[in-house]
C-alpha positions in Angstrom: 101.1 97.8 265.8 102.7 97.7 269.0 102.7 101.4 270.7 105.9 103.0 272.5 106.0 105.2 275.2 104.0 108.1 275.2 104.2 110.4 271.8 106.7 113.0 272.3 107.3 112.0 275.8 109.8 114.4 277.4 110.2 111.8 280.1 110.6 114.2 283.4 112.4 112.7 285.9 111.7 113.3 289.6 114.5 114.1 292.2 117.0 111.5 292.5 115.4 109.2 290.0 118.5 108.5 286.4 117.1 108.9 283.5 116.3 105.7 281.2 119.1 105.6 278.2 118.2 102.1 277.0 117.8 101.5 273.5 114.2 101.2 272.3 113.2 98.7 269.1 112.5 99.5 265.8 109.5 97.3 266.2 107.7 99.4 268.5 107.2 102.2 266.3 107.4 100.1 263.0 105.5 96.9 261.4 108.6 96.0 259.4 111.6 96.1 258.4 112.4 95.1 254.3 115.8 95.0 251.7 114.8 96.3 248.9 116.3 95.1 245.3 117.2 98.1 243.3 118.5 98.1 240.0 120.5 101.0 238.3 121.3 101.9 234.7 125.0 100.7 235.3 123.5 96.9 236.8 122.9 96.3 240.4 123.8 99.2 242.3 121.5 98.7 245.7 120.4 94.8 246.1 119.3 92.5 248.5 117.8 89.4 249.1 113.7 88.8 249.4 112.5 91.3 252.2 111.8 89.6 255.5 109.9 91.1 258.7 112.3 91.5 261.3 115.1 90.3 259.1 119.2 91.4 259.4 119.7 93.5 256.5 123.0 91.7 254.5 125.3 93.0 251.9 124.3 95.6 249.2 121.0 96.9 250.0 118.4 99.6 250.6 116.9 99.1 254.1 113.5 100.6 254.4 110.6 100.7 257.4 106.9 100.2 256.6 103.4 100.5 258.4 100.2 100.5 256.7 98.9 98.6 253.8 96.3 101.3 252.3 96.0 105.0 251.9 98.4 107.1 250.7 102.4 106.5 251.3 104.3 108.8 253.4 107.7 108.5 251.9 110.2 109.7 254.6 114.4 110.7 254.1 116.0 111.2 257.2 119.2 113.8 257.4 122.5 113.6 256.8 124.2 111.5 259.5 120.7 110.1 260.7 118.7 106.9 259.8 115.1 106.2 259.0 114.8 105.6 262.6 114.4 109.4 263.6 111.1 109.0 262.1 110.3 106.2 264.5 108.1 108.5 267.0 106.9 110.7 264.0 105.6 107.2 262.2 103.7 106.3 265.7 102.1 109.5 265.8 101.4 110.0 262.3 99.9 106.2 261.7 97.4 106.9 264.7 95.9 109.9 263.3 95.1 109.3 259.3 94.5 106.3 256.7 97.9 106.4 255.3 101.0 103.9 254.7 104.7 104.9 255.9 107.9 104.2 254.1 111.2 105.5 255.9 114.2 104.8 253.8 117.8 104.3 255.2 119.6 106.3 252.3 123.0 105.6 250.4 126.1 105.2 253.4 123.4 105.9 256.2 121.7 103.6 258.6 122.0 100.1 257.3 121.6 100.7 253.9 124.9 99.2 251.6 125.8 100.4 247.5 128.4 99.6 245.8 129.8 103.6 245.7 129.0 105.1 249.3 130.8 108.2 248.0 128.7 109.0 245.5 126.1 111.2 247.7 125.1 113.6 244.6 121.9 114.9 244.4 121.1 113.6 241.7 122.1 110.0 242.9 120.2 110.0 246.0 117.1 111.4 243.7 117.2 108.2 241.4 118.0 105.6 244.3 114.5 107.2 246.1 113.1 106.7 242.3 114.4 103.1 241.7 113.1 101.8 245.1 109.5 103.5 244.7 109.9 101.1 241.3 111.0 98.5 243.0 108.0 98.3 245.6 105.0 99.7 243.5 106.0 98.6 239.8 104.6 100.9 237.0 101.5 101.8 239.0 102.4 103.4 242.5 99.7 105.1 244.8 99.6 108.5 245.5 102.9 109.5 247.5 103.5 112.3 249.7 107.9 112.7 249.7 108.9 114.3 253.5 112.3 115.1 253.6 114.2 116.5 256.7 117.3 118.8 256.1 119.4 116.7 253.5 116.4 114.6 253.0 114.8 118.0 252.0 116.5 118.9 249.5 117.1 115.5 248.2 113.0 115.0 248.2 112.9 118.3 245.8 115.6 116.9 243.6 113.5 113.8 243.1 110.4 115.8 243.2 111.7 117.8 239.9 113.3 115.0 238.0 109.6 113.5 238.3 111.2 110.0 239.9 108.0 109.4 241.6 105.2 110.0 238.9 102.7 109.6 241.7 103.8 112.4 243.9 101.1 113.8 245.8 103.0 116.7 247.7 106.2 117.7 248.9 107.1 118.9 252.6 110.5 119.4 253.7 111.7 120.1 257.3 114.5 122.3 257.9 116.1 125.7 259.4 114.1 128.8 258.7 115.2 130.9 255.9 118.6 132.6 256.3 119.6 131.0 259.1 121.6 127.9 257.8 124.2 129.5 256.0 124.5 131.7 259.6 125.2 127.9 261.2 127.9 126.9 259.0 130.6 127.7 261.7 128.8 126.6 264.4 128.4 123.3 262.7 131.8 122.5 262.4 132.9 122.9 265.6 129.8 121.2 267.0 131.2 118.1 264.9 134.8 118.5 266.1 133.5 117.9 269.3 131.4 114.8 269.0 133.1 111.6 270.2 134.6 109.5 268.1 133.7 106.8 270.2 131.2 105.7 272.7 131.6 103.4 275.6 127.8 101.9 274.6 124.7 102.6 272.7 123.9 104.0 275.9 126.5 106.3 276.1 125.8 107.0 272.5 121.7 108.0 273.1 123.0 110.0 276.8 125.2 111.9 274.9 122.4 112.9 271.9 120.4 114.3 274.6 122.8 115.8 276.9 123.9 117.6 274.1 120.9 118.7 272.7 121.4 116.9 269.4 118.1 115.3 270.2 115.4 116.6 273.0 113.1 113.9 272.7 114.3 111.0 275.3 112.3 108.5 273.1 113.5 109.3 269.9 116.9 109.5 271.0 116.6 105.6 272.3 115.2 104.3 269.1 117.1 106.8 266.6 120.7 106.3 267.7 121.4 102.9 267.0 121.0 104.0 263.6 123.7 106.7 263.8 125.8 104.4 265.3 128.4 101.4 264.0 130.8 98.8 266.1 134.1 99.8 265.8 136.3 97.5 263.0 139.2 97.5 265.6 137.0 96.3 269.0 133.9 94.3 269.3 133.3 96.6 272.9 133.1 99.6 271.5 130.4 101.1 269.3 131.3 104.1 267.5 130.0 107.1 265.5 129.0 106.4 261.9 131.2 107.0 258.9 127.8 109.0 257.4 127.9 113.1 257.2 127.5 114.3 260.3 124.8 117.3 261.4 125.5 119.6 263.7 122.8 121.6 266.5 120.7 124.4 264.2 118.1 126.2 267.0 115.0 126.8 265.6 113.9 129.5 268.6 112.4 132.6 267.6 111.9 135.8 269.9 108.6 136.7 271.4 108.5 139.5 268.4 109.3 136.7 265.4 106.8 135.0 267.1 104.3 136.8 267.1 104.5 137.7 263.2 105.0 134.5 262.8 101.4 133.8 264.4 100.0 136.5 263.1 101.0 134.9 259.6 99.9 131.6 260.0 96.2 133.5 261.0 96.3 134.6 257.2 97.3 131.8 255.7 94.5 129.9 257.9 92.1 131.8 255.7 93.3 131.3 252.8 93.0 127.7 252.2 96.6 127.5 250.0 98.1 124.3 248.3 101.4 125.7 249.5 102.2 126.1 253.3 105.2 127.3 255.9 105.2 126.1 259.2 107.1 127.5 262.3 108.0 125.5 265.5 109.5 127.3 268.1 111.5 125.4 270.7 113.1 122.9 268.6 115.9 121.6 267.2 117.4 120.9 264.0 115.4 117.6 264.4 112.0 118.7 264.6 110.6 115.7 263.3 112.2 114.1 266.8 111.8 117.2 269.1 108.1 117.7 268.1 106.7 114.2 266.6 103.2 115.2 267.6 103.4 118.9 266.0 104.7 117.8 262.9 102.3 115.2 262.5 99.4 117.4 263.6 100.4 119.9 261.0 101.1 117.2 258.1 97.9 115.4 258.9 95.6 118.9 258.9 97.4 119.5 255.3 96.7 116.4 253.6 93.0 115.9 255.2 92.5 119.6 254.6 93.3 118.8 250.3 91.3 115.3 250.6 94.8 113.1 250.6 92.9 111.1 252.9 91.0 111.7 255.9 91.1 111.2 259.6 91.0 107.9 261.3 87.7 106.5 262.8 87.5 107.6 266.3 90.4 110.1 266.1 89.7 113.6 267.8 90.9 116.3 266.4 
């Protein structure tokens, strides 16, 4: 698979030298792109035609991004507002370090993904659309999946978790706020999405803006994530603008040098321990840690499931 730029590259820029705001392709970070044919109780809620490598997505279908062809799957769900493409640096990382397979799902009214009833965002819903296309690529027998959600994707991965829509689950990690502090953010939210643009000039503009507001942090993942969050405007060809999908707002993940140091001094006990279930902290982040700190997440992820025998560390990776 062909690499990007550096993982996690923060991309300093000397004095005098302008930043690089081009988008980056999905290829770089991905093997390929499929539509996947999904079938609901009520007929043919998600469809599409046979999946192609590097193919347009059409009318009516589930989009999804694949690497690997053995080990276990890594089943990814963006945000709300987001794509599959915020995993694109996390999937790089990730890939390099252990046998495993990655699946990152646009989900219904994100990204490039179509259904018949884009309102319909219920739990429940979204839970049996990650079901039906799990069906859809594995038939009756699917290997051993591990569901990674990120804030919406979270919760919708524990929804689908509990109604036991993937009867292969291996684990369950979700990425969001510390405890406590999201219902704290609910104000702060709102205005930060009354004062997104409602239109950008570019996809350029569009990926400068992400990190100049601190939506993103990660120069990389902002270049391959945004064109996901993005749409051309119905009423000019020009003029690209922000996606109809739920929008996300800036959640800080920072803790003081005293939560900090609890929060070390916790992870020391729970390094003895050897536990099934696991919290981890990362300090300077933002709501997207997945994009701020590919290489962190992964690193914790990929201890986890080696650490439980999921799978095991690539030949010739040190770690």
């Amino acid at each position: 698979m062909a690499g990007g730029l550096q993982f996690g590259s923060k991309m300093k820029m000397g004095p005098g030298r302008k930043r690089d705001f081009s988008p980056l392709p999905w290829s770089q970070y991905f093997e390929t792109m499929e539509n996947v044919e999904v079938e609901n109780e009520d007929g043919k809620d998600i469809s599409s035609n046979s999946c192609q490598t590097f193919s347009k997505p059409s009318d009516n279908c589930a989009l999804i991004y694949c690497s690997g062809s053995h080990g276990p799957v890594l089943l990814l769900l963006h945000g709300g507002g987001h794509s599959a493409l915020s995993w694109a640096v996390f999937t790089s990382v990730i890939y390099s370090r252990i046998n495993c397979r990655v699946v990152a799902m646009d989900l219904r009214a994100h990204g490039d993904t179509k259904v018949k009833n884009p309102d319909d965002l219920s739990a429940d819903t979204m839970a049996k659309d990650i079901g039906k296309v799990i069906e859809a690529l594995y038939g009756e027998s699917p290997p051993p999946i591990m569901i990674i959600g990120h804030s919406m994707g979270g919760a919708i991965a524990v929804h689908t978790a509990v109604a036991n829509h993937v009867p292969s689950l291996l684990g369950l990690c979700v990425i969001d706020v510390v405890e406590g502090t999201a219902m704290d953010a609910l104000n702060s939210m709102q205005n930060f999405l009354r004062s997104r643009p409602r239109t950008f000039k570019s996809l350029e503009n569009a990926i400068e803006w992400s990190v100049k507001s601190g939506q993103i942090r990660n120069i990389e993942s902002a270049r391959v994530s945004m064109g996901g969050q993005v749409k051309k405007c119905e009423e000019s060809t020009s003029s690209p603008g922000v996606s109809n999908s739920i929008g996300e707002g800036i959640i800080e993940e920072d803790e003081d040098e005293e939560g900090e140091e609890e929060s070390n001094k916790k992870r020391m006990k729970e390094d003895e321990q050897e536990e099934s279930f696991r919290c981890r902290s990362s300090q300077q982040c933002g709501h997207a840690v997945h994009e701020d700190a590919p290489e962190k997440v992964a690193d914790a992820l990929a201890t986890f499931m080696v650490r439980h025998k999921f799978t095991e560390f690539k030949e010739g990776y040190l770690w």
